[in-house]
PyMOL CGO cylinders between C-alpha atoms (Angstrom):
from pymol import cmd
from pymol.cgo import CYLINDER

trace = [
    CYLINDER, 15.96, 33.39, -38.89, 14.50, 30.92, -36.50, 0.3, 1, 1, 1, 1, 1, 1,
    CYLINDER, 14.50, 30.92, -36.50, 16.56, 30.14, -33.15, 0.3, 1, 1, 1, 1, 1, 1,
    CYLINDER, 16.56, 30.14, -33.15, 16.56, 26.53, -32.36, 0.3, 1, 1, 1, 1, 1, 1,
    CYLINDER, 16.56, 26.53, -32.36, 15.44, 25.83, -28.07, 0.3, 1, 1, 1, 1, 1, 1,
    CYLINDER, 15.44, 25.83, -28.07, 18.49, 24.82, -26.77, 0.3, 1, 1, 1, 1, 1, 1,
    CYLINDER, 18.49, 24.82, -26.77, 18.58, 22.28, -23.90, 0.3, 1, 1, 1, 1, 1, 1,
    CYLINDER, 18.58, 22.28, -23.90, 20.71, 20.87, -20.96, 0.3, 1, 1, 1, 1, 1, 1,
    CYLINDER, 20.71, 20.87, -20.96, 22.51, 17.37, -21.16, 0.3, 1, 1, 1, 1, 1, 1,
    CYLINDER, 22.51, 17.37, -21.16, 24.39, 15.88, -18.54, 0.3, 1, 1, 1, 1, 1, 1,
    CYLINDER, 24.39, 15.88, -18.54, 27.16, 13.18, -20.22, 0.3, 1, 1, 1, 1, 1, 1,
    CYLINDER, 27.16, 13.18, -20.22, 28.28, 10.56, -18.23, 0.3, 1, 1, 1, 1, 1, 1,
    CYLINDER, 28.28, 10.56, -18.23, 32.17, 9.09, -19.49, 0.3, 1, 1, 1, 1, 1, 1,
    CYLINDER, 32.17, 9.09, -19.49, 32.74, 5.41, -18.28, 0.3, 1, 1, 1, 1, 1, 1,
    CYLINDER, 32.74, 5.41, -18.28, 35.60, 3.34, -18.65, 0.3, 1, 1, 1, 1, 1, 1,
    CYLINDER, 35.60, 3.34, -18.65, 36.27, -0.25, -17.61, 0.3, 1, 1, 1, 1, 1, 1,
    CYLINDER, 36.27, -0.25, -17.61, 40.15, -1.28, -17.42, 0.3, 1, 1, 1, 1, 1, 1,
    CYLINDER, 40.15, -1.28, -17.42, 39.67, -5.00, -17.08, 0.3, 1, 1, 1, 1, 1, 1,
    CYLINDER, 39.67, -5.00, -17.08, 37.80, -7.84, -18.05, 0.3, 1, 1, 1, 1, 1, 1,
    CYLINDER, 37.80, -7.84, -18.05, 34.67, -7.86, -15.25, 0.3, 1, 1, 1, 1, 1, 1,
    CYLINDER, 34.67, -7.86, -15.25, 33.59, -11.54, -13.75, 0.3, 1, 1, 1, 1, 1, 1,
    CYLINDER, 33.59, -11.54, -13.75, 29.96, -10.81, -13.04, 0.3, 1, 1, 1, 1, 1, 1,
    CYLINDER, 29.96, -10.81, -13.04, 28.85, -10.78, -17.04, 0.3, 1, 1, 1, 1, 1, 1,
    CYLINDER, 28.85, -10.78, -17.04, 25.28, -12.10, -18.08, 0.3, 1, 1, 1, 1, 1, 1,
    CYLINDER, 25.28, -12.10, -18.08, 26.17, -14.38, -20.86, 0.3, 1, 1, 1, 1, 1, 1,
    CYLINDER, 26.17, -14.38, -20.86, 22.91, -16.46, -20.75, 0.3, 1, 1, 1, 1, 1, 1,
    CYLINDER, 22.91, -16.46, -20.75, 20.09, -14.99, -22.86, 0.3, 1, 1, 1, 1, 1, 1,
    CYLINDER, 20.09, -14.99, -22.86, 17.27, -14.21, -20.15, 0.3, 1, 1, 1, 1, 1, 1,
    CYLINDER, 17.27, -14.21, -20.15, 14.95, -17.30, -18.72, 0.3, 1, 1, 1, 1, 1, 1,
    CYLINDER, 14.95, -17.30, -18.72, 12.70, -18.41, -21.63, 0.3, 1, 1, 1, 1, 1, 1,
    CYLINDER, 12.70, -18.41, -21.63, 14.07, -15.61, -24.52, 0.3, 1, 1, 1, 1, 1, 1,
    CYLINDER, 14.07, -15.61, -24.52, 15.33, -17.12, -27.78, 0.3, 1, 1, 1, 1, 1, 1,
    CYLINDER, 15.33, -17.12, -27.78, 17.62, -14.75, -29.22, 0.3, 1, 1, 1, 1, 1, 1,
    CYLINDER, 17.62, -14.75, -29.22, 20.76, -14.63, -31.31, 0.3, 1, 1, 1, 1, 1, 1,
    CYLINDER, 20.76, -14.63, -31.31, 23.84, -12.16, -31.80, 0.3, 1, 1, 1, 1, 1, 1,
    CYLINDER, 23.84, -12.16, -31.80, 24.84, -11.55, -34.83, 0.3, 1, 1, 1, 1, 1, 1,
    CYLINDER, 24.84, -11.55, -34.83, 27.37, -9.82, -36.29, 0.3, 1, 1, 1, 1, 1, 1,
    CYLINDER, 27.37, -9.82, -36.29, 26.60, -7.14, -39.36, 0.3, 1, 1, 1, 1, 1, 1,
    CYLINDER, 26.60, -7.14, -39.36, 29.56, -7.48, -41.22, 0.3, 1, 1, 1, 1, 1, 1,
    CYLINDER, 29.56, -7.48, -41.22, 29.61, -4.16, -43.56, 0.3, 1, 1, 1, 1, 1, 1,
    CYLINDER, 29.61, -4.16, -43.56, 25.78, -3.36, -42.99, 0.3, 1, 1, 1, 1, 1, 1,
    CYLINDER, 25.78, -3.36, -42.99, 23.74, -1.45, -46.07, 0.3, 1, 1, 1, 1, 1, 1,
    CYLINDER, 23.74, -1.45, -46.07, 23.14, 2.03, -44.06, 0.3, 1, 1, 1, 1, 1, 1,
    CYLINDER, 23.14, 2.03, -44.06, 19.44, 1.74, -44.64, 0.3, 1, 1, 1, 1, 1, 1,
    CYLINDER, 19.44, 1.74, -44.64, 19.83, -1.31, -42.14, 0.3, 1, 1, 1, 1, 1, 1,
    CYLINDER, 19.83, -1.31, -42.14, 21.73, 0.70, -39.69, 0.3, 1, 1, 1, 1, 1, 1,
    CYLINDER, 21.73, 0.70, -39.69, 19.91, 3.62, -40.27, 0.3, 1, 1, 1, 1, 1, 1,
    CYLINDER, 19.91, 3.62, -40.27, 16.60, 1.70, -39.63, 0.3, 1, 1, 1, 1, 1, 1,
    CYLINDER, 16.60, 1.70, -39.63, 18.06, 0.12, -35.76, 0.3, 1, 1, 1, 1, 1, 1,
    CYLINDER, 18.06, 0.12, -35.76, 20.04, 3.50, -35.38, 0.3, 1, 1, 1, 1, 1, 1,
    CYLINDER, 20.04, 3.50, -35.38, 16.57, 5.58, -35.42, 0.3, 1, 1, 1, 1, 1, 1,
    CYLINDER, 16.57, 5.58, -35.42, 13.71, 3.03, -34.21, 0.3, 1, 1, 1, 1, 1, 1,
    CYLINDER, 13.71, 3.03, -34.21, 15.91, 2.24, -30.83, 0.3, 1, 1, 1, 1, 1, 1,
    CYLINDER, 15.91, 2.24, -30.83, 17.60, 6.23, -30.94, 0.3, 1, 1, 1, 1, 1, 1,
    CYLINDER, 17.60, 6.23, -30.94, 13.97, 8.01, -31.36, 0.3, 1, 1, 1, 1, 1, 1,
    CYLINDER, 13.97, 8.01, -31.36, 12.57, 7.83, -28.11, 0.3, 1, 1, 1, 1, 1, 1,
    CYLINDER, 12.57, 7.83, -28.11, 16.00, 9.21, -26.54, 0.3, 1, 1, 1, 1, 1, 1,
    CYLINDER, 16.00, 9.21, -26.54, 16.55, 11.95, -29.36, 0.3, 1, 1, 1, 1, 1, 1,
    CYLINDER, 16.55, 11.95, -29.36, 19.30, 10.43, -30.72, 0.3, 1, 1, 1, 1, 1, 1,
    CYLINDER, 19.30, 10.43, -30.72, 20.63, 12.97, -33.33, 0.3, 1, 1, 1, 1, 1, 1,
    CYLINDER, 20.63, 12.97, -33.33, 24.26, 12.96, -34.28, 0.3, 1, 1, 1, 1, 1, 1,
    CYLINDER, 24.26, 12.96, -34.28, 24.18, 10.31, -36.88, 0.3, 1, 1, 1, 1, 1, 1,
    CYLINDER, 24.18, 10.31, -36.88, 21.29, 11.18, -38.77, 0.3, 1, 1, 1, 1, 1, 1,
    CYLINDER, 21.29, 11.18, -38.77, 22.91, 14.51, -39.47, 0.3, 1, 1, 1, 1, 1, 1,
    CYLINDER, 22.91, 14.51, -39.47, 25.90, 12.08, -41.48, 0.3, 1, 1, 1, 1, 1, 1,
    CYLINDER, 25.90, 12.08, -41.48, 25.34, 11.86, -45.65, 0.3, 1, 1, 1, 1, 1, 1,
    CYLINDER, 25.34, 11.86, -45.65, 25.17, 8.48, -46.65, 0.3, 1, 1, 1, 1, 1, 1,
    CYLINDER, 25.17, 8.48, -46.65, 28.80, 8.08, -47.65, 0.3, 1, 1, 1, 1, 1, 1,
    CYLINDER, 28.80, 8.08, -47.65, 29.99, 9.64, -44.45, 0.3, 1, 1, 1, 1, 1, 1,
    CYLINDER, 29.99, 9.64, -44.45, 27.86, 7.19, -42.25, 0.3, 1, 1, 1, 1, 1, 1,
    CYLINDER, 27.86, 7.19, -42.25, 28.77, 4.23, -44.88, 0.3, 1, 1, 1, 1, 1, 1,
    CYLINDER, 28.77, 4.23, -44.88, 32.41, 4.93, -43.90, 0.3, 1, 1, 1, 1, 1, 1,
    CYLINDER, 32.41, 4.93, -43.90, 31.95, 4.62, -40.44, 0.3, 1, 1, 1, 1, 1, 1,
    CYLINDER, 31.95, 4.62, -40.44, 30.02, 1.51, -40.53, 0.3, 1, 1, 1, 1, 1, 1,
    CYLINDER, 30.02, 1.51, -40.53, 31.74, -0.39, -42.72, 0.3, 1, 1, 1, 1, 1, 1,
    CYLINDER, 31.74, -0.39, -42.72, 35.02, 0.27, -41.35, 0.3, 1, 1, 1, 1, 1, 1,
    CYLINDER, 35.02, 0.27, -41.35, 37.04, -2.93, -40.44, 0.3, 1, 1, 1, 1, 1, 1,
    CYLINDER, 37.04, -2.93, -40.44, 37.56, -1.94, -37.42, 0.3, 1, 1, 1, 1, 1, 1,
    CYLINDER, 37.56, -1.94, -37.42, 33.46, -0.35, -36.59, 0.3, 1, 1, 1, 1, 1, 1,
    CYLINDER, 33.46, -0.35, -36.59, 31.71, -4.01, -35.51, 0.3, 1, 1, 1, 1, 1, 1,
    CYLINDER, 31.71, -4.01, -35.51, 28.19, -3.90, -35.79, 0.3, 1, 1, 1, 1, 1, 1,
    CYLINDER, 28.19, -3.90, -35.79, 26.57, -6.82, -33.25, 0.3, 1, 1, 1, 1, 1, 1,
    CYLINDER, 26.57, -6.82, -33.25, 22.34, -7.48, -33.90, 0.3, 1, 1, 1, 1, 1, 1,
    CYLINDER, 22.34, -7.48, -33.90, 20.37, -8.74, -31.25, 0.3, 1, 1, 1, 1, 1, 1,
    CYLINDER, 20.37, -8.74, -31.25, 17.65, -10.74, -32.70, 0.3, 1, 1, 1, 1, 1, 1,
    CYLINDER, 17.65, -10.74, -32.70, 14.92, -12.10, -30.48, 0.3, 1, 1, 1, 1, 1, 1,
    CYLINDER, 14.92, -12.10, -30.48, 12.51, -14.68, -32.22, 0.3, 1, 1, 1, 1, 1, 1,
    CYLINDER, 12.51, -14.68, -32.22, 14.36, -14.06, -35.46, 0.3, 1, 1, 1, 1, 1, 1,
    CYLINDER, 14.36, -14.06, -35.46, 13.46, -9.85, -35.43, 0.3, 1, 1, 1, 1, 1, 1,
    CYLINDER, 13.46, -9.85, -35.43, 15.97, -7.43, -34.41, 0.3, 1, 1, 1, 1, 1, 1,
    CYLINDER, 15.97, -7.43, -34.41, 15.59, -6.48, -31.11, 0.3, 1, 1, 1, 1, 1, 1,
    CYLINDER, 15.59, -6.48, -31.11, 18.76, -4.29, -30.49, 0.3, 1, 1, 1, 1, 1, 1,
    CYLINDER, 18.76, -4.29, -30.49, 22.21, -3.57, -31.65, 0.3, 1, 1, 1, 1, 1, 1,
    CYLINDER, 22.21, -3.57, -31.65, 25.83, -2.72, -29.61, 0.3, 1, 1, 1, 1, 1, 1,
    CYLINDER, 25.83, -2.72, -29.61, 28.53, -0.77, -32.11, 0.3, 1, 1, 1, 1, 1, 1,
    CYLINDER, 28.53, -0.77, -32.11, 31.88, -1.85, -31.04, 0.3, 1, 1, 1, 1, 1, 1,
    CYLINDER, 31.88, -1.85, -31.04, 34.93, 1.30, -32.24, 0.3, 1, 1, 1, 1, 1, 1,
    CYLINDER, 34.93, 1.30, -32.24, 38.38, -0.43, -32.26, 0.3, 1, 1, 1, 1, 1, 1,
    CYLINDER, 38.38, -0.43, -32.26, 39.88, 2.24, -34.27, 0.3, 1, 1, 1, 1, 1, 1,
    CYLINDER, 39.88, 2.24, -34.27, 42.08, 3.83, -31.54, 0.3, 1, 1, 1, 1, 1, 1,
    CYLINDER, 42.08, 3.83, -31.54, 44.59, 1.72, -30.77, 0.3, 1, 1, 1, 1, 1, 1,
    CYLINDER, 44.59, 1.72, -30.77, 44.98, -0.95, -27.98, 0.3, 1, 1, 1, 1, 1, 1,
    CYLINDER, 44.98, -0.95, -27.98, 41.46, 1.67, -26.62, 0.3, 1, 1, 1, 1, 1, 1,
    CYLINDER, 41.46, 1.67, -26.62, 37.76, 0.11, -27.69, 0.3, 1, 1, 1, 1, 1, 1,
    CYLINDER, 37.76, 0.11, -27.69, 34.68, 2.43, -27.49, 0.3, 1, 1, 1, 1, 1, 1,
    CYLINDER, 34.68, 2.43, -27.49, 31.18, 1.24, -27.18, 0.3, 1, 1, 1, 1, 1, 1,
    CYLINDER, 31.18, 1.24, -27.18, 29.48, 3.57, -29.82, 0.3, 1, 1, 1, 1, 1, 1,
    CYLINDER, 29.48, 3.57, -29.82, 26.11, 2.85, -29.59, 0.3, 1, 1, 1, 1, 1, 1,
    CYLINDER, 26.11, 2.85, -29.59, 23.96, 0.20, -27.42, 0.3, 1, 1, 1, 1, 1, 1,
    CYLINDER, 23.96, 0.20, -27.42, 20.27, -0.19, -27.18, 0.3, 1, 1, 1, 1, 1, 1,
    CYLINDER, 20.27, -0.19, -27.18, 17.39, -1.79, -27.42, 0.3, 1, 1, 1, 1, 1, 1,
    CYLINDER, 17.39, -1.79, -27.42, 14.11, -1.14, -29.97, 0.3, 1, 1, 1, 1, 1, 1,
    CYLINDER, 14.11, -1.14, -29.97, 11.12, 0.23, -27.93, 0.3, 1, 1, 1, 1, 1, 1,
    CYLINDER, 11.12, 0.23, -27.93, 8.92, -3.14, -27.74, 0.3, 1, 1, 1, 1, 1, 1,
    CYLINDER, 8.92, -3.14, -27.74, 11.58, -5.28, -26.00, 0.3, 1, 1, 1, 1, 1, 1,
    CYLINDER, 11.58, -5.28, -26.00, 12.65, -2.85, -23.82, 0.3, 1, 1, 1, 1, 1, 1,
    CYLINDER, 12.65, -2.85, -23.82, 12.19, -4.29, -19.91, 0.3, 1, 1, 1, 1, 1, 1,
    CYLINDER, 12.19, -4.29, -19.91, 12.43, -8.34, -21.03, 0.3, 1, 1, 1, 1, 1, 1,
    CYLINDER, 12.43, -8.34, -21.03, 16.20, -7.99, -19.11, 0.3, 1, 1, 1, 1, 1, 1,
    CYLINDER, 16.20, -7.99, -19.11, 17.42, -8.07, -22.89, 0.3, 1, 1, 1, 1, 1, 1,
    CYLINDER, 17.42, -8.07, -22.89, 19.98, -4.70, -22.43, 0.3, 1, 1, 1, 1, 1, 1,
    CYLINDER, 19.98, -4.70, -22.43, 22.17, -6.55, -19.44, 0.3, 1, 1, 1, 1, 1, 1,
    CYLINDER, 22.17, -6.55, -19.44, 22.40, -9.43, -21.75, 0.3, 1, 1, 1, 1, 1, 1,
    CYLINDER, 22.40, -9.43, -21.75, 23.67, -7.59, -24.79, 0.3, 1, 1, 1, 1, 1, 1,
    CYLINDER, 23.67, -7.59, -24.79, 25.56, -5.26, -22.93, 0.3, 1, 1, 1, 1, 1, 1,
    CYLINDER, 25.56, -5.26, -22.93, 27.78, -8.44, -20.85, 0.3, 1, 1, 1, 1, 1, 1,
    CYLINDER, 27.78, -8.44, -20.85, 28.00, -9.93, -24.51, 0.3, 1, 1, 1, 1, 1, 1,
    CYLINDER, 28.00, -9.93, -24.51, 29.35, -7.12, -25.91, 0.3, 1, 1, 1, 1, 1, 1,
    CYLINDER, 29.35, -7.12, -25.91, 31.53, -6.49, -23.06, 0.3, 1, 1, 1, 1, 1, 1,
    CYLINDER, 31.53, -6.49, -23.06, 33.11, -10.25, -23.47, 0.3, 1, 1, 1, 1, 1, 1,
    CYLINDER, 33.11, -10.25, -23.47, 33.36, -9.49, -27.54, 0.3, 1, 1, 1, 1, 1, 1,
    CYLINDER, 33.36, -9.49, -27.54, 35.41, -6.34, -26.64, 0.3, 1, 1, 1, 1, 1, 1,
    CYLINDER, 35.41, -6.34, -26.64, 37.82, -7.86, -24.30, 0.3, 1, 1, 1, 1, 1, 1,
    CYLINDER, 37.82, -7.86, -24.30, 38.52, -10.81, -26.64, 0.3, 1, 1, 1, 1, 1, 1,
    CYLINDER, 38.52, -10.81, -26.64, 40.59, -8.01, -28.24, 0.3, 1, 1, 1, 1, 1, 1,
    CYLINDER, 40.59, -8.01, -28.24, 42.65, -7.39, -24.95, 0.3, 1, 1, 1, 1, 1, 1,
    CYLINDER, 42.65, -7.39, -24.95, 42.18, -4.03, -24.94, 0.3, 1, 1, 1, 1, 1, 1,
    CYLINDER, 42.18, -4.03, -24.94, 43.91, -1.70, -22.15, 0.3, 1, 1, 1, 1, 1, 1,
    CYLINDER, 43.91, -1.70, -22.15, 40.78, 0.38, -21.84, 0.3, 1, 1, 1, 1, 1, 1,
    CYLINDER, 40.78, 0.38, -21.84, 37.30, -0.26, -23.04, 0.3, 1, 1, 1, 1, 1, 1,
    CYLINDER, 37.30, -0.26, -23.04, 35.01, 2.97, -22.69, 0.3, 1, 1, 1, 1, 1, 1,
    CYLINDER, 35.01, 2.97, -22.69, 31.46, 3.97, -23.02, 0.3, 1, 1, 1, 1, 1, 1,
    CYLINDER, 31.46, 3.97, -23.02, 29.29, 6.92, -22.16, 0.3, 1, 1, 1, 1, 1, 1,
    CYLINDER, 29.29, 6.92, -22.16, 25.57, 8.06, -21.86, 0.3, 1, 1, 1, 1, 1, 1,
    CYLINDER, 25.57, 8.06, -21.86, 23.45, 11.08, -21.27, 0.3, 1, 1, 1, 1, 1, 1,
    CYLINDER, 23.45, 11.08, -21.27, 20.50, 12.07, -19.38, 0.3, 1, 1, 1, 1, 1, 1,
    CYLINDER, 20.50, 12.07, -19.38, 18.39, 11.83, -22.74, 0.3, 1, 1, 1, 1, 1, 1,
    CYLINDER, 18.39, 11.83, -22.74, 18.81, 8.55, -22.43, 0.3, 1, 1, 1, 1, 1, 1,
    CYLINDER, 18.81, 8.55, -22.43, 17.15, 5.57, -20.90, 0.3, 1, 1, 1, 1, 1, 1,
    CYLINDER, 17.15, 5.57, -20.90, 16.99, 6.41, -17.26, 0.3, 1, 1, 1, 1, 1, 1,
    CYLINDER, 16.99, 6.41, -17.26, 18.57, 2.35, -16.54, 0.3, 1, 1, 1, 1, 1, 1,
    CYLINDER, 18.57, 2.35, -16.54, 20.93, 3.23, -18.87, 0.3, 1, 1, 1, 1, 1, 1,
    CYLINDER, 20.93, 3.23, -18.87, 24.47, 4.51, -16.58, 0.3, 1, 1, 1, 1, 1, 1,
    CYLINDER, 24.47, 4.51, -16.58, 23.14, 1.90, -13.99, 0.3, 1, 1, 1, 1, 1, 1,
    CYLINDER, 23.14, 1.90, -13.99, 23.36, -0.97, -15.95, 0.3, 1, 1, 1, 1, 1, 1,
    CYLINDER, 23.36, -0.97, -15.95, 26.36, 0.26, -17.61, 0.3, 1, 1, 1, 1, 1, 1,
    CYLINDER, 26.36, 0.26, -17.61, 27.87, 0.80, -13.69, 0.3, 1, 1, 1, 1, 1, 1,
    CYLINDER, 27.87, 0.80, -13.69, 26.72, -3.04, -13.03, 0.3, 1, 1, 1, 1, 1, 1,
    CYLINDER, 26.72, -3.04, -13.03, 28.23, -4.15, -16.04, 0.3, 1, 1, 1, 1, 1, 1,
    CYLINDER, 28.23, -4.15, -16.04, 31.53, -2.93, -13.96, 0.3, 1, 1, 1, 1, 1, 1,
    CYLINDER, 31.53, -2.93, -13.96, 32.02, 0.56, -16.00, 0.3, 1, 1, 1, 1, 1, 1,
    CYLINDER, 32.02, 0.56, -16.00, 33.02, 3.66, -14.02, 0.3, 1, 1, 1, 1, 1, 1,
    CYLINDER, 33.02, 3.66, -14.02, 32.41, 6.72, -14.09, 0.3, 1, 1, 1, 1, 1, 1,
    CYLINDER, 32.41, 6.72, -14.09, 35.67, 8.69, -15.21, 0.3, 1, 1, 1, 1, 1, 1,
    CYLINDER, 35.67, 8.69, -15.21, 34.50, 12.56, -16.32, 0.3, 1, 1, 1, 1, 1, 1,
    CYLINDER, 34.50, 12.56, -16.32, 31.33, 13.98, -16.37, 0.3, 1, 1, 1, 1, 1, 1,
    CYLINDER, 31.33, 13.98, -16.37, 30.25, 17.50, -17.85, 0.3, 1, 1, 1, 1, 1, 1,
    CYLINDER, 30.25, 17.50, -17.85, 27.08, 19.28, -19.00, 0.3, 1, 1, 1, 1, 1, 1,
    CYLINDER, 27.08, 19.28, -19.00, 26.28, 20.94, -22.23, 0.3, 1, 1, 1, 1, 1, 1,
    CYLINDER, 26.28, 20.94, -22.23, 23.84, 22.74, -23.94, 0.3, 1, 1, 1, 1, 1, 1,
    CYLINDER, 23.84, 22.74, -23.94, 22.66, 21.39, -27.53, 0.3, 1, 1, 1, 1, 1, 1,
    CYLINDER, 22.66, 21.39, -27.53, 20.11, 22.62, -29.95, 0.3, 1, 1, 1, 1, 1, 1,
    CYLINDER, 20.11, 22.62, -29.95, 17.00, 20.13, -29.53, 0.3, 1, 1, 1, 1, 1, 1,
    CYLINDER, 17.00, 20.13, -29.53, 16.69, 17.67, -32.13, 0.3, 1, 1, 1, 1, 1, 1,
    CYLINDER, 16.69, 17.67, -32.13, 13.36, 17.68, -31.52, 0.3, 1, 1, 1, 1, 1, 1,
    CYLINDER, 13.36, 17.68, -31.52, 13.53, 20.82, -33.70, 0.3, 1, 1, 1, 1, 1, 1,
    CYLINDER, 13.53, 20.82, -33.70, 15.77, 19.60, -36.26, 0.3, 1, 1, 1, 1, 1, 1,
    CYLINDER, 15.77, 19.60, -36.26, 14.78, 18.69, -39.90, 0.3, 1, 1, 1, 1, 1, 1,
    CYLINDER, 14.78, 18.69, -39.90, 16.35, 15.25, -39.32, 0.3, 1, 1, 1, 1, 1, 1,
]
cmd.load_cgo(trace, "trace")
């Protein structure tokens, strides 16, 4: 039997309890881009933004999910999927989970490798901020990991989260997973 390396992660919780005022809701100087919404997205679209933004920070937990299991998720009516599309390709995507009540997570948020550093994460991140307070939520929440992009808790801290828990775990590397 073959014992998978394990490895340290440091997970950051952040909450934001109101609407913030500094929010970046112009596209960046120069960028044409879009946000769409995916309403009910086929999985081998999700799966295909999930793993080309997740792979450089070893984003694992949902390709361990069956197709049904991961189709239930996503195409929940309360899971909203929101595209970023930069010259007409998708250049990111922000998941938006407003199944707790009056409480809205932001699931996932990132950006595929190539546009990373055009100042195109602060400008999905405000936008998807604005979407989830449309709802009026008492508490919107997000957190991130030190697998992930190093800008990632600051921009999230700009953005007006904060940091409410914090803990460190060890995980099998997915780097030696048959994912």
């Amino acid at each position: 039997m073959t014992t998978v390396p394990q490895m340290e992660v440091t997970i950051s919780y952040l909450e934001m309890l109101e609407r913030p005022n500094n929010l970046l809701l112009h596209s960046p100087q120069g960028k044409k881009t879009s946000l769409i919404r995916a309403y009910k997205p086929t999985v081998s679209f999700y799966r295909y933004l999930y793993n080309t933004i997740g792979e450089p920070w070893l984003w694992w937990e949902r390709r361990t999910l069956s197709d049904d299991e991961l189709s239930q998720i996503i195409q929940d009516e309360n899971v909203e999927i929101y595209v970023l599309y930069y010259d007409g390709v998708p250049a990111g995507y922000a998941e938006l989970d407003r199944r707790k009540q009056s409480e809205i997570d932001l699931a996932y948020m990132g950006l595929i490798p190539d546009f990373i550093g055009q100042k195109l994460g602060p400008y999905l991140l405000s936008s998807i901020i604005d979407i989830a307070w449309s709802y009026e939520p008492t508490r919107l929440t997000v957190n991130t990991c030190s697998l992930d992009h190093p800008k990632a808790l600051s921009v999230y801290q700009k953005c007006g989260f904060n940091i409410y828990d914090r803990n460190v775990k060890m995980i099998d590397d997915p780097k030696h997973n048959d994912l």
